[in-house]
C-alpha positions in Angstrom: 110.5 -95.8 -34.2 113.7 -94.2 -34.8 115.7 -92.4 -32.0 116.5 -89.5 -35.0 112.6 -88.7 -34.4 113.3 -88.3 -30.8 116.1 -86.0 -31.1 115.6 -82.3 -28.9 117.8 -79.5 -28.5 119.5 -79.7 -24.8 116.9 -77.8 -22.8 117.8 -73.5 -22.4 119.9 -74.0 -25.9 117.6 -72.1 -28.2 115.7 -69.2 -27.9 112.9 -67.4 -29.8 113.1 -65.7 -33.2 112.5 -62.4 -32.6 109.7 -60.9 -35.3 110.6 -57.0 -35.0 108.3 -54.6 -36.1 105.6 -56.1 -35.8 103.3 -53.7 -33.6 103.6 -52.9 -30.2 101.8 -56.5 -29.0 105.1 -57.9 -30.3 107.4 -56.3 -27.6 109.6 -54.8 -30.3 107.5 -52.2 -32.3 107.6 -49.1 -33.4 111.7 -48.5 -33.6 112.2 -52.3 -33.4 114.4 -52.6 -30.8 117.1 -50.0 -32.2 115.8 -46.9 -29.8 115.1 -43.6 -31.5 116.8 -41.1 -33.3 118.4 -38.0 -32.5 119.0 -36.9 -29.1 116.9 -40.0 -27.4 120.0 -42.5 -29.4 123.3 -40.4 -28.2 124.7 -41.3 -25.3 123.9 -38.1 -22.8 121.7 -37.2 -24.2 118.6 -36.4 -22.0 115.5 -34.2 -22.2 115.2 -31.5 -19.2 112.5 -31.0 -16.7 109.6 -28.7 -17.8 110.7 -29.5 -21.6 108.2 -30.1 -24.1 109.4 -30.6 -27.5 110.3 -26.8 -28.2 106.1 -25.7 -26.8 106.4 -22.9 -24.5 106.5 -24.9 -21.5 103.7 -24.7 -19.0 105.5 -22.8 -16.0 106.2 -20.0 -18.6 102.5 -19.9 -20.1 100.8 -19.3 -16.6 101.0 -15.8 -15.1 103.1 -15.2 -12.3 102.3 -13.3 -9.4 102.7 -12.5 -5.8 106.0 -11.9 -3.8 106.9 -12.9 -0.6 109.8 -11.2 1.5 111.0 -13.5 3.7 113.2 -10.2 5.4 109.7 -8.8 6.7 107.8 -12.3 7.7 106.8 -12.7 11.1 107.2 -16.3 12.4 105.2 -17.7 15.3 105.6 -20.6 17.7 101.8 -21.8 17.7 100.5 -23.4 20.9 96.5 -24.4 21.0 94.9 -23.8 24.6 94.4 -27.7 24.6 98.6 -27.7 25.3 98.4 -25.7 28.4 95.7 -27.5 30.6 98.8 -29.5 32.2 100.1 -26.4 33.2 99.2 -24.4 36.0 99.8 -20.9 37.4 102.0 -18.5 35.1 102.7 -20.0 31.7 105.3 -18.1 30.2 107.8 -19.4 27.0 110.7 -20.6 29.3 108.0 -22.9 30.9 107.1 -24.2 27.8 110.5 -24.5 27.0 110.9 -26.6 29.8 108.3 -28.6 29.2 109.1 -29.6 25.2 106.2 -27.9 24.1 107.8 -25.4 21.7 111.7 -24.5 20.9 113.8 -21.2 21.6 114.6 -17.8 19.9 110.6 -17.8 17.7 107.7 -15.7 19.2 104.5 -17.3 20.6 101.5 -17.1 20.0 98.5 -18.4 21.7 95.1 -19.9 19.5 91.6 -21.0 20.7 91.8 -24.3 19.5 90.5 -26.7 22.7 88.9 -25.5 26.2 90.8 -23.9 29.5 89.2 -25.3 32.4 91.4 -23.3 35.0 92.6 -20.1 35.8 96.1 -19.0 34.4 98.4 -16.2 33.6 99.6 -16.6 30.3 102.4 -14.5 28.8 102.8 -14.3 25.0 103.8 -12.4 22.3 100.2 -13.0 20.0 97.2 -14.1 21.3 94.0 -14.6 19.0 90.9 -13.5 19.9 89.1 -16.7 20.6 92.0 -17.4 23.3 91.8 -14.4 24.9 87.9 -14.4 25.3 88.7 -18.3 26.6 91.2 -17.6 28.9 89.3 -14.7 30.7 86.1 -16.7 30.8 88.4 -19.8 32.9 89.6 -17.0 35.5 93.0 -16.5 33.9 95.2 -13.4 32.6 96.5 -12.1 29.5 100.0 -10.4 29.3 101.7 -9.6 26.1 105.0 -9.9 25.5 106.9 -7.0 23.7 
């Protein structure tokens, strides 16, 4: 046997023929590795958000409604009965302050979510109705906040 049959390329020195165009299985179909034409081949050239080949575009086909004036909106601190069982006596928003339960400067209000199983004055600016009817039931007191 002749060492010319034995002969190899040194190993990582060639590299497969690439077949282009030859369907997308291939790796390099459809454009054949040579991008698009147009706008998708210039450099900067990009397609915006919401674009959709010249079709109206779908935020502009829906119908648009409602407003919202963020001037008028009324923004409330929400604390759930559950928060104030550590509490006890008057509850007012500088104790709650205090205590880390809510921030400054944003009126409070007051929902029914959990049970009061003591009697407390709570002051408020909003109270819902299922936390006032709980509140009364434990003992406590109501007092809203102008």
């Amino acid at each position: 046997m002749s060492l010319l049959s034995k002969l190899k390329p040194k190993e990582g020195s060639t590299h497969y023929r690439k077949r282009v165009g030859r369907g997308i299985g291939s790796g390099l179909g459809g454009f054949s590795g040579k991008g698009g034409k147009g706008q998708t081949q210039r450099s900067g050239g990009s397609i915006r958000r919401g674009f959709e080949g010249g079709q109206t575009p779908l935020h502009r086909r829906l119908p648009k409604f409602g407003f919202k004036n963020v001037d008028f909106a009324n923004e409330f601190q929400i604390v759930n009965l559950s928060q104030l069982t550590k509490f006890s006596g008057t509850v007012d928003p500088e104790s709650l302050v205090k205590a880390g339960v809510i921030s400054k400067n944003i009126p409070l209000k007051v929902l029914g979510n959990g049970k009061l199983d003591k009697a407390l004055t709570i002051k408020a600016h909003k109270f819902s109705a299922k936390a006032q009817e709980s509140i009364q039931q434990a003992g406590g007191k109501v007092e809203v906040i102008k």
